[in-house]
N, C-alpha and C positions, 0 to 999 in steps of 0.2 A: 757362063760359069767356067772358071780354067780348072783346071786342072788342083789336086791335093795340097803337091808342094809349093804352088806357084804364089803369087803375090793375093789374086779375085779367091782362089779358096782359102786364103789364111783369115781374109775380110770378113765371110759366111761364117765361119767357124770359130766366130767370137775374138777374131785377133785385130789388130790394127798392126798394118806395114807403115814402117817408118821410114821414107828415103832421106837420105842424107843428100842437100842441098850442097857445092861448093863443086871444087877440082873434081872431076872424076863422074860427075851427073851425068845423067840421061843425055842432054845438049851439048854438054865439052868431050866424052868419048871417052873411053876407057875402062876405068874401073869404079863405075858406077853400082855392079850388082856384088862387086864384093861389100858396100857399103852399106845395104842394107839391112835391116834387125828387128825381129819381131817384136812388136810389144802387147801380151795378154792383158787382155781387159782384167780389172780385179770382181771377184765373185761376193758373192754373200753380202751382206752391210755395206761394204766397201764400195762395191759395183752397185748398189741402190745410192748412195750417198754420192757417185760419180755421177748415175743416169740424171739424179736430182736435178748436179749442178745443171747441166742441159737442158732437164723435160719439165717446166713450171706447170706442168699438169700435173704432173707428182707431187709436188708442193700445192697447189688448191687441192688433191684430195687428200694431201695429209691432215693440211689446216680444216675441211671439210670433217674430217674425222674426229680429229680433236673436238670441234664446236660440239660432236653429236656425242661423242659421250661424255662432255661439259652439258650436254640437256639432259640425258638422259639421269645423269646422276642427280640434279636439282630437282627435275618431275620423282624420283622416288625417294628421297628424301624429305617433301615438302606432301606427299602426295596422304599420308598415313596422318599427319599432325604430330601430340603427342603423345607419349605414351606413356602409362604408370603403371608401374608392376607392385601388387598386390597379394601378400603374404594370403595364400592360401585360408587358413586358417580365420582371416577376418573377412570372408567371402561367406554369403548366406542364399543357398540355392531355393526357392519355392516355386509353386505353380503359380502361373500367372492370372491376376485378379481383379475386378475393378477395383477403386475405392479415389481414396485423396492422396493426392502425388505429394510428399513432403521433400522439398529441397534444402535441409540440412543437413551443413557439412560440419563438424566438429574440428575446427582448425587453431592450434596454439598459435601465438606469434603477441606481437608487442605494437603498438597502435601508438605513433608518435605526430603530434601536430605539424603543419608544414612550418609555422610559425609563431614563435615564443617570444611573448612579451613580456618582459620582468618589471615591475611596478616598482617605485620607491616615494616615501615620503618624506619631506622638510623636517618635520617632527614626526616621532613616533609616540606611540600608546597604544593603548590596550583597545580592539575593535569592540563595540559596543552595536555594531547594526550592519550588516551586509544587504545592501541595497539589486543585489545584482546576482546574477546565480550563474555556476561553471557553463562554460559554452555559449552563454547569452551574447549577442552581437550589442556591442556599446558604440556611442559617439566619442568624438572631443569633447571634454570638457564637463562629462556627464559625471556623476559622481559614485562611487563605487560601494564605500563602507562611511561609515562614520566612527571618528578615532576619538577615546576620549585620554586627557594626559591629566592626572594632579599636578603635575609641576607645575605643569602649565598654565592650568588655573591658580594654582597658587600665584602665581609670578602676575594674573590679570587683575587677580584681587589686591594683591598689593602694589600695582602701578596705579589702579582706580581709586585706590587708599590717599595714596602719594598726593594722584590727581583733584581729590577731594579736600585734604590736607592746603595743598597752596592755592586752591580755589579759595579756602575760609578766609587765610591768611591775607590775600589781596581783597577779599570782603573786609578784612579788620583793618587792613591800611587805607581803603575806602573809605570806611566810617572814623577812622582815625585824623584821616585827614579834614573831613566834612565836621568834624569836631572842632579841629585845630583852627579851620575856618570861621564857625561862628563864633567861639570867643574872642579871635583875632577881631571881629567886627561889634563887638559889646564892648570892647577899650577903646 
């Protein structure tokens, strides 16, 4: 150890000596010990953040530290579940009894299908028989209600009118002509 003022006690006592390298060094003679100049290590944050850059052990227990209170906050956040807070007043204290355990909760809310199928018909009318009831699981091609139209029928009954009409007609041009024939064949 030297001495207080000297260069080995300034080392101990948290300093670092800087010699200046050039004209005037240790090796070339002269004025070598005027050239040198203390430099204080920096303290607090400063001086952890300089040991840092250096001491990578510093740095694994930092990053170790981090990891652990990155667990420890997940273990008591997940460790409880959830939690429901419950207006006093809808709390019912008794002595404990046997009997039958009822698991009814009273819960509002709105119940929607995952998926909606909107039906449409060629022709419409008025349903006359529902073959099939809400919820019931259906095929392709199975049939659901049965639809009845007037129009509809009106327009079957006078195409089958129509149909019946030039069915007679070609019946009377049949017999008209089977007519036309046998007198053709008596001259």
């Amino acid at each position: 150890m030297g001495a207080p003022g000297s260069a080995e006690g300034a080392a101990t006592a948290g300093m670092h000596v800087v010699k200046a390298a050039g004209p005037g060094s240790a090796g070339t003679g002269g004025m070598g010990a005027g050239m040198d100049r203390r430099v204080e290590r920096p303290k607090g944050w400063k001086g952890l953040a300089h040991r840092a850059r250096r001491d990578k052990r510093l740095w694994a227990a930092g990053a170790a530290l981090v990891a652990l209170v990155g667990a420890a906050t997940v273990m008591l956040q997940t460790q409880g579940g959830q939690t429901v807070r419950v207006a006093e007043s809808r709390l019912t204290v008794a002595k404990v009894a046997e009997g039958t355990f009822e698991d009814f909760i009273p819960v509002r809310g709105a119940v929607e299908p995952l998926n909606s199928v909107y039906l449409d018909s060629v022709e419409g009318g008025r349903v006359e028989k529902k073959l099939v009831e809400v919820g019931q699981k259906v095929t392709a091609g199975q049939p659901m209600v049965e639809l009845s139209n007037t129009q509809l029928q009106l327009d079957i009954i006078s195409r089958e009118a129509q149909v019946m009409e030039q069915i007679n007609r070609l019946h009377d041009t049949e017999l008209q002509l089977e007519t036309n024939r046998i007198s053709n064949q008596r001259e």
